[in-house]
N, C-alpha and C positions, 0 to 999 in steps of 0.2 A: 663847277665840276670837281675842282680839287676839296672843296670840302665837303661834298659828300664822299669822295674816297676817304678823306681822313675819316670821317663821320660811320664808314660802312667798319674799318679798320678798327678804330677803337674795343669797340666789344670784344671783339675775335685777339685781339693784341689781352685784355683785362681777364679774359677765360684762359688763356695759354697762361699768364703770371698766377693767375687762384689753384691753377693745377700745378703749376712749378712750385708753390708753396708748402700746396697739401702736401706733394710728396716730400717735399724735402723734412718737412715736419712725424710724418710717416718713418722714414729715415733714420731721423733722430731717437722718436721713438722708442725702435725696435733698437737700436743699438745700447741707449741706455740698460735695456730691459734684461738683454744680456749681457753686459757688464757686474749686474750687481747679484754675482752666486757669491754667495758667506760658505766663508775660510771653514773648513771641517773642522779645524781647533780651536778658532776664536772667533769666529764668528763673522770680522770685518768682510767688507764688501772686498772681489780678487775678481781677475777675466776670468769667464767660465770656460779655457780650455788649458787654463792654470791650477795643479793640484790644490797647491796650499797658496797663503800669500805669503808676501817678500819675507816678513817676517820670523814666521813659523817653517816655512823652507830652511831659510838661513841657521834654524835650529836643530835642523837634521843633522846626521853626521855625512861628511861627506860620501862616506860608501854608499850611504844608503840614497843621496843623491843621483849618484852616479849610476847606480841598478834601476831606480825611476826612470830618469832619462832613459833608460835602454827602452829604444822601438824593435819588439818582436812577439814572439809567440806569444810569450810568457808577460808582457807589460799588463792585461789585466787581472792578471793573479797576482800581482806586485802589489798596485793598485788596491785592489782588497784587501791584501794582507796591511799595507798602511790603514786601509780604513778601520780594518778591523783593532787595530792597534790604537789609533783616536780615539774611535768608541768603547774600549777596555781602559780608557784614563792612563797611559804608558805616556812616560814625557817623552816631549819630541827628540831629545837629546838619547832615550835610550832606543828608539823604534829602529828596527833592522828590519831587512826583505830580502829574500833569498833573490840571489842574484842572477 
């Protein structure tokens, strides 16, 4: 009697582990997938809810950091005027953003 419950068990125990896998693999996935947005200035892989990466941040001037960081109206006008600034070849050391 007990091994046919083990016996009944098994499959139902091997289907619940093949889905705990898929998804966890699922998971993975989709996190890698967005991790790897390229840096607007240099291309490397940054988190995609990171302007620039560490690097090319760190070459901004601190003003123009600190108007980024601002959450409001105006942050996606910022936002563009930095982009537009990348794509005009402007080094990162001279790009400014109205504040």
């Amino acid at each position: 009697m007990i091994s046919a419950l083990v016996g009944a068990a098994c499959p139902l125990i091997f289907a619940v582990a093949v889905l705990a896998i898929c998804a966890l693999l699922h998971r993975d996935r989709r996190r890698t997938a967005m991790a790897t947005t390229p840096c607007r200035s240099c291309r490397t892989p940054k988190p995609s809810r990171i302007y620039l990466c560490a690097g090319c941040w760190a070459a901004l001037t601190a003003e123009t950091r600190r108007s980024l960081n601002r959450r409001d109206s105006k942050a996606l006008a910022r936002l563009r005027e930095l982009h537009q600034q990348i794509d005009a070849g402007v080094p990162l050391a001279e790009i400014g953003v109205t504040p």
